[in-house]
C-alpha positions in Angstrom: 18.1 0.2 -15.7 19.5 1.4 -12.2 17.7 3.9 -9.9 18.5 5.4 -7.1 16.9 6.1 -4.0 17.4 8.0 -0.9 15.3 8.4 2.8 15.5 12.1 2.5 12.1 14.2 2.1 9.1 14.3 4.2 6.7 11.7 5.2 3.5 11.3 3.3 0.6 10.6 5.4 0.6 7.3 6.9 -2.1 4.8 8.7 -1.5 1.6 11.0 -4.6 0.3 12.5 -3.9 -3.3 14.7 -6.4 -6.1 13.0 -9.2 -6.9 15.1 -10.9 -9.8 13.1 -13.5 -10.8 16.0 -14.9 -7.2 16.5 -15.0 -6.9 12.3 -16.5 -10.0 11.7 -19.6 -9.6 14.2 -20.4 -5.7 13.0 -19.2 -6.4 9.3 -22.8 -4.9 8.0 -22.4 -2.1 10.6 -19.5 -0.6 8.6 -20.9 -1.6 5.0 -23.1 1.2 5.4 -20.6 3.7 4.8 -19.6 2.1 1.5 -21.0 2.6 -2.2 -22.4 0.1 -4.3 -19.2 0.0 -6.2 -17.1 -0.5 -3.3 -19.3 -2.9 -2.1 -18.9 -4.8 -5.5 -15.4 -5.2 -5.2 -15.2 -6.4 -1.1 -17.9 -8.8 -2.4 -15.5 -10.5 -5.0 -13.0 -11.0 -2.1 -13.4 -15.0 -1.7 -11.0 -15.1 1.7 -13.3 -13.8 4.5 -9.8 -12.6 6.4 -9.0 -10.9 2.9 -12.3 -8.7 2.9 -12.0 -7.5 6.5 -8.4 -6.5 6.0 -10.0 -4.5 3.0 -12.9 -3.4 5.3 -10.4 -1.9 8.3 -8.0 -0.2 5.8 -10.6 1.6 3.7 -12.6 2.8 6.6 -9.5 4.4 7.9 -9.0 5.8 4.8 -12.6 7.2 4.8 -12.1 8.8 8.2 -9.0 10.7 7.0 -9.8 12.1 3.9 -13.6 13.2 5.5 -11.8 14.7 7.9 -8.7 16.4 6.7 -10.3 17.1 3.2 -12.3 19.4 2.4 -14.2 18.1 -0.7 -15.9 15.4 1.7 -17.9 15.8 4.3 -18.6 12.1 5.6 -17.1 8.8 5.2 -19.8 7.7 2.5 -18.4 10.7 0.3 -15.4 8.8 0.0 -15.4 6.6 -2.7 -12.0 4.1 -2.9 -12.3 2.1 -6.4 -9.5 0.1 -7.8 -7.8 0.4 -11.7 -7.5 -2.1 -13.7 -4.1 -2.8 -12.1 -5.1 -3.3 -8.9 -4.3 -0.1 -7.5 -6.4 1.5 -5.3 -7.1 5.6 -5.9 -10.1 7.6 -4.8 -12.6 8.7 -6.8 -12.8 12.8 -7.8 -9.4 13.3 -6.5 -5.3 13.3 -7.7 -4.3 11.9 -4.3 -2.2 9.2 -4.5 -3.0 6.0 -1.9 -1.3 2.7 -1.3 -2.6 0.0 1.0 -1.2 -3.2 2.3 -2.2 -5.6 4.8 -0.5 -8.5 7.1 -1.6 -10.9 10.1 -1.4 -8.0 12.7 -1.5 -4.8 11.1 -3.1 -3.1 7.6 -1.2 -0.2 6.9 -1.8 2.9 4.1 -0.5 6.0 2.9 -1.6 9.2 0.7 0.6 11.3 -1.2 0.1 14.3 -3.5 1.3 17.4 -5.1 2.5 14.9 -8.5 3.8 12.4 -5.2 3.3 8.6 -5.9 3.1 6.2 -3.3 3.9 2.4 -2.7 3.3 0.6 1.2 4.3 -2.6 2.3 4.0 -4.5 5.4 5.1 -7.9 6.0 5.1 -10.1 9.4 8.9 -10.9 10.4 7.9 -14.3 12.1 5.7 -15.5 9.5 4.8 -19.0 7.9 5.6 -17.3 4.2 9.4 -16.6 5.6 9.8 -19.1 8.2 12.8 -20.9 6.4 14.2 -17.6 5.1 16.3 -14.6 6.2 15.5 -11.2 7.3 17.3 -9.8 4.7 15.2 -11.8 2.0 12.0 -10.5 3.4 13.3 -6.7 3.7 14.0 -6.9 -0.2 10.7 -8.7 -0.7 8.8 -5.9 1.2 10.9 -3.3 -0.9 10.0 -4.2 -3.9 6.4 -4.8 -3.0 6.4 -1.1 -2.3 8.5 -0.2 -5.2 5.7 -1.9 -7.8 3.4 -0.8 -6.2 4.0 2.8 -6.5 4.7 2.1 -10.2 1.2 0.4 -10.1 2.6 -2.8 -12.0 2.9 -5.6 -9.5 4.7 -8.3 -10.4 3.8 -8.3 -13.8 7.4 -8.8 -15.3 8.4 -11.5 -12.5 10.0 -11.5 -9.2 13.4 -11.6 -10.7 12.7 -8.3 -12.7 13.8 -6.0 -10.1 16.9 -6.3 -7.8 17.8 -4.6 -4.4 21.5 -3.0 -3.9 21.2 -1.5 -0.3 25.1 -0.7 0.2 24.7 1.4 -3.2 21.1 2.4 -2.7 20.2 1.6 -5.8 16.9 0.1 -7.3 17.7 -2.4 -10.7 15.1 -3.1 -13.2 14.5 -5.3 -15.9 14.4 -3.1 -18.9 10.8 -3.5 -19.5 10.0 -1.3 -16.5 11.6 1.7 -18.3 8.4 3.1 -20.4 6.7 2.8 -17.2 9.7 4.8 -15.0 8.9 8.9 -15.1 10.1 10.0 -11.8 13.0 12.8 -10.7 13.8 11.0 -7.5 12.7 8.5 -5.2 12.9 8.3 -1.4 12.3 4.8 0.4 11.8 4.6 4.4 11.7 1.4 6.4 10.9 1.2 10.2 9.6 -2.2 12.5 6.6 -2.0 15.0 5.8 -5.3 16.8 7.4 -7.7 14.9 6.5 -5.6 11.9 8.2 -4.5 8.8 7.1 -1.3 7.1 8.2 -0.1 3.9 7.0 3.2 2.6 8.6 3.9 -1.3 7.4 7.7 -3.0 8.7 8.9 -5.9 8.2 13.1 -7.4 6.7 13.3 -11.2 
């Protein structure tokens, strides 16, 4: 199954907020405060304590948004960010659609709607997990992280499941992806920021 993919079409919302572990660490229960019990459930089942205030940063950034810029909510605690039995994130009493992903330096979001799905990925160009391999390897690593993501699968057919053709623009997937594949088009956007890659993949219902 090929599919193709273009940069064309408006940026969703996006978020980059620079990791500040220290300052996280010491006002952890500060911040908690604007969580629910649910949410708190699942940072609570986070066994790496980087891991949870990765998941800390990105969500309250998330919060301010939506409180903000939405009119449903009204303050940060309003906005309730649950996960589905996939793994995907989505907030509660809404259709947005939200993606979140998280590296050494940054943790990095976005929110789509209007039948828009979204899939974020952000990956550390000089980074332990590469060290030994090429830039190209890690561009088509982050890709497909984003890709999956947005199809809220994961990995769950195998790394070799999906394949990258840049010079054609063309997504290719294992045939078991097609029952989950219901998109018109989709657009995929990559930029660097510090030593950064970002990868932002959206596809239209």
């Amino acid at each position: 199954m090929k599919v193709n993919f273009t940069s064309e079409g408006n940026l969703p919302i996006l978020g980059i907020s620079k990791m500040n572990y220290s300052y996280f660490d010491n006002n952890i229960e500060r911040y908690l405060r604007f969580f629910s019990v649910e949410e708190k459930e699942e940072i609570n089942k986070i066994k790496r304590k980087k891991k949870r205030i990765q998941t800390i940063i990105s969500h309250l950034m998330i919060k301010k948004y939506i409180s903000q810029e939405v009119t449903d909510f009204s303050s940060w605690n309003e906005v309730v960010i649950l996960k589905k039995e996939s793994g995907q994130p989505y907030i509660l009493g809404t259709s947005l659609s939200i993606s979140i992903s998280h590296c050494d330096t940054y943790c990095f979001w976005g929110i789509t709607k209007n039948n828009i799905v979204i899939g974020v990925d952000c990956e550390n160009i000089i980074s332990d997990r590469f060290i030994n391999l090429t830039s190209g390897f890690i561009l088509s690593w982050s890709v497909k992280e984003a890709f999956l993501k947005m199809l809220g699968v994961g990995f769950k057919f195998g790394i070799d499941s999906i394949e990258i053709d840049f010079s054609k623009k063309k997504i290719i997937l294992n045939e078991n992806y097609r029952p989950l594949f219901h998109y018109q088009k989709v657009f995929l956007d990559t930029f660097i920021v510090d030593n950064t890659l970002f990868n932002i993949c959206r596809a239209l219902k």
